[in-house]
C-alpha positions in Angstrom: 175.6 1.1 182.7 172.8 3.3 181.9 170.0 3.7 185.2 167.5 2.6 182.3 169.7 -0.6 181.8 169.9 -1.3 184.9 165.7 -1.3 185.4 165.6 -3.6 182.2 168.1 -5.9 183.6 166.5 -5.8 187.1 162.7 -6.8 185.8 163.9 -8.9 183.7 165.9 -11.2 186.6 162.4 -11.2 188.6 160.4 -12.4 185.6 163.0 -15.1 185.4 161.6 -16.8 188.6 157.7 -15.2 188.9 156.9 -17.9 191.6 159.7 -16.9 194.0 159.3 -13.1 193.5 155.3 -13.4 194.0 156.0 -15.5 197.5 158.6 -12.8 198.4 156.6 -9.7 197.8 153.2 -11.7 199.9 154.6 -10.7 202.9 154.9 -7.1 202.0 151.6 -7.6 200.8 149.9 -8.7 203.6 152.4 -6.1 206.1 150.8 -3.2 203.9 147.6 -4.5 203.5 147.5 -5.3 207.4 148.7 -0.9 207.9 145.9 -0.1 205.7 143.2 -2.1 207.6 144.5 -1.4 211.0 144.6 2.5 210.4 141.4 2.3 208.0 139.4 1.0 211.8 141.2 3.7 213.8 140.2 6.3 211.8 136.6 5.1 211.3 135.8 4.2 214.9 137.5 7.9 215.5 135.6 9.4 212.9 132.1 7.7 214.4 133.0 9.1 217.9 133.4 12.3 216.8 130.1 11.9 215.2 128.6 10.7 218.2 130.0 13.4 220.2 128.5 16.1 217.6 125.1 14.5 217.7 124.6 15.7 221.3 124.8 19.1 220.3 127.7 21.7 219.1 129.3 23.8 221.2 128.5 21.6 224.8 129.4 22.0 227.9 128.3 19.4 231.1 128.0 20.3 234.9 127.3 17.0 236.7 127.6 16.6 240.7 129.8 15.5 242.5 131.2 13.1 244.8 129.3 13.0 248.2 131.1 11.7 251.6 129.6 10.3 254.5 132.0 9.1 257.4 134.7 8.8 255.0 132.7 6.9 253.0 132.7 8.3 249.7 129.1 8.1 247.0 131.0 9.0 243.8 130.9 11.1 241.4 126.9 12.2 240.9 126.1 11.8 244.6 126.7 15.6 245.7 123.7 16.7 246.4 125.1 20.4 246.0 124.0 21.4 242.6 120.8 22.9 241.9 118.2 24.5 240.0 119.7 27.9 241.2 122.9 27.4 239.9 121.1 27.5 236.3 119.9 30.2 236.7 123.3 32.1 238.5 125.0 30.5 235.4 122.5 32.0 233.0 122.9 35.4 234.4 126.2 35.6 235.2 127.8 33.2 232.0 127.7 35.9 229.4 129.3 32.6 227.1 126.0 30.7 228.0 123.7 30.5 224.9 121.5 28.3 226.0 120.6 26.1 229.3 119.2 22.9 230.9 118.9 21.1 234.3 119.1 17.7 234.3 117.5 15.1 236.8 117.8 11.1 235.6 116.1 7.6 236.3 115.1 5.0 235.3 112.1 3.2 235.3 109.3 0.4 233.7 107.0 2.8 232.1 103.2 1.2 231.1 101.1 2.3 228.2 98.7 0.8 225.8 98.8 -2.8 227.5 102.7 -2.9 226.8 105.4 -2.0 229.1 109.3 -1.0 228.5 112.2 -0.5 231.0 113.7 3.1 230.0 115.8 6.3 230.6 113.5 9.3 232.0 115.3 12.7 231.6 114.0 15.6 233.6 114.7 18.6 231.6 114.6 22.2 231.0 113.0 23.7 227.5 116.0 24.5 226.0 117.1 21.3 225.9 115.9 20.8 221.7 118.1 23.8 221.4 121.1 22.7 223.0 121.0 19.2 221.3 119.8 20.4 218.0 117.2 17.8 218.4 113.9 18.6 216.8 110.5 17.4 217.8 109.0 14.9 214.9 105.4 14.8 216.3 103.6 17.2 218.5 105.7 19.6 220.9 107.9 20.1 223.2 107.0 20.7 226.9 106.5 24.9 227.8 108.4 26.9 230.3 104.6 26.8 232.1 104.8 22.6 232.3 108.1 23.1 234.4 107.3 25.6 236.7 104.1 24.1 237.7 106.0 20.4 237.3 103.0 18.7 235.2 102.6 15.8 234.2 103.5 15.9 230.8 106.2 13.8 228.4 108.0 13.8 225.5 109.0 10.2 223.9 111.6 9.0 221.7 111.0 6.9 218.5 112.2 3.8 220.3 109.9 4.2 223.2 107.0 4.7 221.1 107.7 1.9 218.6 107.6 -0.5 221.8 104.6 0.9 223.9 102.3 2.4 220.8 103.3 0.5 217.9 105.8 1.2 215.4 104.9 4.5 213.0 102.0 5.0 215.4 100.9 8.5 216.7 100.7 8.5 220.5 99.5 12.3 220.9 97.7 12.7 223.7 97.9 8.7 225.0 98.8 8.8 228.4 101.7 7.0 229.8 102.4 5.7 233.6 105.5 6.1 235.2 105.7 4.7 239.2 101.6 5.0 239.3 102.0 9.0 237.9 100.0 9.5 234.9 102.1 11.3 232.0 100.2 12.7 228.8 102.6 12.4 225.9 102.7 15.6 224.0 105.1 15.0 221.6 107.9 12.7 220.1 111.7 13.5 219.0 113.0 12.9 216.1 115.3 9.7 215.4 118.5 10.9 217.0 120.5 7.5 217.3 123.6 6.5 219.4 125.0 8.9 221.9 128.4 9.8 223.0 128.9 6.8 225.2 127.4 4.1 222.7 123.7 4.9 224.5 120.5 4.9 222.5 119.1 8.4 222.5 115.8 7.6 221.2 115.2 4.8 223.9 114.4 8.4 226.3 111.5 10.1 227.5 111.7 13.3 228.4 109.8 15.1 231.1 110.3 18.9 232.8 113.1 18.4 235.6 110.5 19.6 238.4 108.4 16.8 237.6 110.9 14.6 237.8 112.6 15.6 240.9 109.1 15.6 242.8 107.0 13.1 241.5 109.4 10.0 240.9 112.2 10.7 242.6 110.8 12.7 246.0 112.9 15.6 246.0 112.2 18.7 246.8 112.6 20.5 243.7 116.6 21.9 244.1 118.7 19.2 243.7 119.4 18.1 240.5 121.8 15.7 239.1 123.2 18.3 235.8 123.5 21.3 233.8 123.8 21.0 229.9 124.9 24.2 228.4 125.5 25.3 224.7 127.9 27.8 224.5 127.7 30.9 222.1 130.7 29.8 220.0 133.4 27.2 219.6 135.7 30.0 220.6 134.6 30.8 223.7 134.2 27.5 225.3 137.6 27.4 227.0 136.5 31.1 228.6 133.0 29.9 229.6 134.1 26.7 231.0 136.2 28.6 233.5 133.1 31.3 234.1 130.8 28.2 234.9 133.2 26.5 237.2 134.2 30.7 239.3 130.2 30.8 239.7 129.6 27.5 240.9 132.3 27.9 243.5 131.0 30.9 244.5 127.9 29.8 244.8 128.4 26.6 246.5 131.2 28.7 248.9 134.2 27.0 248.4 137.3 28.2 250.0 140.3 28.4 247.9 142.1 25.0 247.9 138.7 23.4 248.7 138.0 20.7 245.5 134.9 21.1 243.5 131.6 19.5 244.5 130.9 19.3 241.2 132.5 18.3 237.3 132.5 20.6 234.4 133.1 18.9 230.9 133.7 20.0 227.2 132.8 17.9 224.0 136.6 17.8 223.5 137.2 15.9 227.3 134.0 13.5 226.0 136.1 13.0 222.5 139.3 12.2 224.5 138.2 9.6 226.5 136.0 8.1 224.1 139.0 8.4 221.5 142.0 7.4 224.1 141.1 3.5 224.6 140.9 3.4 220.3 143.6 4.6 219.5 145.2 3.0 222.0 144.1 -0.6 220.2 145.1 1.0 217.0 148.5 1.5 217.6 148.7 -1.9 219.7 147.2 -3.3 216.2 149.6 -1.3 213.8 152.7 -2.1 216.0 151.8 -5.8 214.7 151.2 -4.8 211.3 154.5 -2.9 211.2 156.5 -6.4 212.4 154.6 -8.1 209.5 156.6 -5.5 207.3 159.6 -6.2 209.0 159.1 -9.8 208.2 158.3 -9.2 205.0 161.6 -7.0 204.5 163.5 -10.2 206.1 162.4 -12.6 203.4 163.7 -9.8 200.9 166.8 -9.6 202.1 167.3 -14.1 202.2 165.5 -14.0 198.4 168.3 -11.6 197.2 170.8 -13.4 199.1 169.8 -16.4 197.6 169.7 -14.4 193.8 173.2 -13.3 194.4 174.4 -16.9 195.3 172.7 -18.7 192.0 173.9 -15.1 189.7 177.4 -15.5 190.9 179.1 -16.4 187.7 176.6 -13.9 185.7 177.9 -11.2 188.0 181.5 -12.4 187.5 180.6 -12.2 183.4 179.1 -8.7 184.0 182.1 -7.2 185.7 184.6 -8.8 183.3 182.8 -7.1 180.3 183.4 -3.8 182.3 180.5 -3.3 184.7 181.3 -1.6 188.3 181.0 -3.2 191.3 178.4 0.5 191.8 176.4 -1.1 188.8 176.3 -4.5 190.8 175.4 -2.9 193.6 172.4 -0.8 191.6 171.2 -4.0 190.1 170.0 -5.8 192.7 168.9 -3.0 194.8 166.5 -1.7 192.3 165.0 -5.3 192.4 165.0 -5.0 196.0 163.5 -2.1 196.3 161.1 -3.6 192.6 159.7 -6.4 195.1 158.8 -4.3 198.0 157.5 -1.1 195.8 155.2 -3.8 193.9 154.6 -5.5 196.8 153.6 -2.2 198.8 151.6 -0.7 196.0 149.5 -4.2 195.7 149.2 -4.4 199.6 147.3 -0.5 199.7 144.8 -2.8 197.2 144.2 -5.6 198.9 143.7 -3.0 202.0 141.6 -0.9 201.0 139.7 -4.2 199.5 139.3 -5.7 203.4 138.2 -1.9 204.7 135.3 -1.6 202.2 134.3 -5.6 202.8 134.4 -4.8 206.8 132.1 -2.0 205.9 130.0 -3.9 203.7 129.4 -6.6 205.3 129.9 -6.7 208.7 128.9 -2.2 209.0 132.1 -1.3 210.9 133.0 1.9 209.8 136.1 2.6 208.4 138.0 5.6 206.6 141.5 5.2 205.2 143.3 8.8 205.0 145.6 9.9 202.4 148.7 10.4 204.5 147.9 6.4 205.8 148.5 5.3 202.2 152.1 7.4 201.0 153.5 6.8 204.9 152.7 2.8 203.7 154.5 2.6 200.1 157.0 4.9 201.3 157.7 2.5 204.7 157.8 -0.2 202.2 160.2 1.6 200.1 162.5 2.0 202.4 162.2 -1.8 203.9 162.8 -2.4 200.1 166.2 0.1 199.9 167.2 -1.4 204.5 167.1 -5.1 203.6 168.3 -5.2 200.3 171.1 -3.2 200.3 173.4 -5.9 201.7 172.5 -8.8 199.6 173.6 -6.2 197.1 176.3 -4.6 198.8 178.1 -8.3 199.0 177.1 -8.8 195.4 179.2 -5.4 194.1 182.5 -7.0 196.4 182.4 -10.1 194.5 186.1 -11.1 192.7 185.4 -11.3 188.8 187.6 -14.4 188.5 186.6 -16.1 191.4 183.0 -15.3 190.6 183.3 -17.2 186.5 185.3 -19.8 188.5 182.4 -20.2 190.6 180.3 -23.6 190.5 
């Protein structure tokens, strides 16, 4: 029997009984359609973190303090109170890989202006920071080398924070802001940035030079500082100007060889693989239970066909007294086999990417369904198709041709 033949007489036995085949190919369906959906999320929420990650600038590098002990008693990571504003600058002239740098000082605070008052993130900063985050300034300016050395009073507000204390759309130039009864005059405002690396608000921010921050609302004497951001020059040269930073700020802090850092260097790509770890972890949790649903699905293949080759006996028997093989049996009912999980898979990658773009639509999670996502899915299902039926036909093919027409 012709391969042709034996497609025609394939199709033709699942038209025969359209309600059976379209409740054994559901599960398939839903198995597939559960792949697509699972690895559609993964790749979005992956695809937003790496987004995120970008949005904080290209190229970045973090130096934050770090753990402080007192008594055994240990501050964690941020307490150290070993890094500061001269380890910019040894960076910055020793750090050939250093574009551009920025000391960093944080706080929060409740922050008055206008007759309104918000709780918010102050960020003492240096004036490269625009440059390092690739952030511009929408209105006004940012703060000058001058405002930091002489630590004014001077502040630079995101969208959010000016929405909230000056009206949405409003112009605050040259309003005055107060901060822990210190006067700030806001000089400019950033442009709409949006969520941050770690799911943070970036335009819920004010920014302020670092000395003004250290002396004016946190009382310190103008060294310590709580971070370094650095760009560096090139993608390429990260690796090499990660390991500059951290020789310099051993040598600067004296640290003995075998003593741990007082402080934590970070790349974009350690920020990504946290972020990323706890996804994709869910992800494959997620697709482990999509792939049991194709199991399943596979399962009811293989009873359906048992089933077909129980009720077919005697047309079998009639088959192979005519002069069909027990190899054109055996062809038969795999190609419907492997008919009701292809179908099934190929409608399954439709009703998937149908629940990805609804989750988008309507309830804005992102998600991204890749290529490779959709052949590994038909091509799992094929072979769930080729595993599970090859027995049902396998037992058809070893059927007796008399004892099959004698069969009731």
């Amino acid at each position: 029997m012709s391969l042709f033949m034996i497609f025609r007489v394939a199709l033709r036995a699942l038209r025969r009984n359209k309600m059976r085949t379209a409740l054994t190919m559901l599960g398939m369906i839903i198995g597939v359609a559960a792949v697509i959906t699972m690895v559609a999320l993964g790749n979005g929420a992956t695809r937003q973190i790496e987004e995120q990650v970008q949005s904080g600038g290209t190229n970045l590098i973090t130096v934050r303090a770090g753990n402080f002990s007192n008594h055994g008693v240990s501050g964690g990571m941020g307490t150290s109170p070993r890094l500061k504003a001269k380890d910019v600058d040894a960076i910055r002239a020793q750090v050939a890989g250093a574009q551009y740098l920025s000391a960093s000082v944080q706080t929060r605070d409740q922050v008055v202006a206008a007759g309104q008052n918000w709780f918010t993130r102050i960020e003492g900063v240096d004036v490269e920071l625009p440059l390092i985050r690739y952030w511009d300034v929408a209105d006004g300016a940012f703060f000058t080398t001058a405002d930091v050395n002489s630590a004014a009073k001077v502040a630079v507000i995101g969208a959010i924070v000016r929405d909230n204390l000056f009206g949405e759309g409003s112009d605050p130039i040259g309003q005055t802001i107060r901060i822990r009864n210190q006067s700030f005059k806001v000089v400019g405002v950033m442009s709409v940035k949006g969520s941050g690396s770690f799911g943070e608000d970036q335009d819920d921010t004010i920014f302020a030079p670092y000395t003004t921050v250290q002396r004016k609302l946190r009382g310190r004497d103008g060294t310590n500082i709580s971070g370094i951001t650095i760009a560096a020059r090139s993608a390429d040269t990260i690796v090499a100007t990660t390991t500059q930073i951290e020789e310099v700020l051993r040598a600067e802090h004296e640290l003995i060889d075998g003593q741990e850092n007082d402080f934590m260097v970070r790349t974009q790509d350690d920020m990504m693989s946290m972020l990323t770890s706890t996804t994709q972890t869910m992800t494959m949790f997620t697709l482990a239970i999509a792939v049991v649903s194709l199991v399943v699905g596979g399962i009811g293949i293989m009873n359906i066909m048992l089933v077909s080759v129980t009720e077919r006996t005697r047309e079998i028997g009639l088959r192979m007294a005519v002069g069909a093989k027990g190899q054109d049996v055996l062809w038969q009912f795999l190609v419907e086999a492997m008919a009701l999980s292809l179908v099934g898979g190929l409608l399954g990658v439709g009703l998937g990417f149908g629940i990805s773009q609804g989750l988008t639509q309507f309830l804005q999670w992102p998600t991204s369904v890749p290529p490779e996502a959709v052949v590994i899915s038909v091509g799992f299902a094929a072979v769930i198709g080729i595993v599970f039926g090859f027995y049902p036909a396998w037992k058809g093919a070893q059927l007796d041709p008399i004892e099959s027409l004698r069969f009731e």
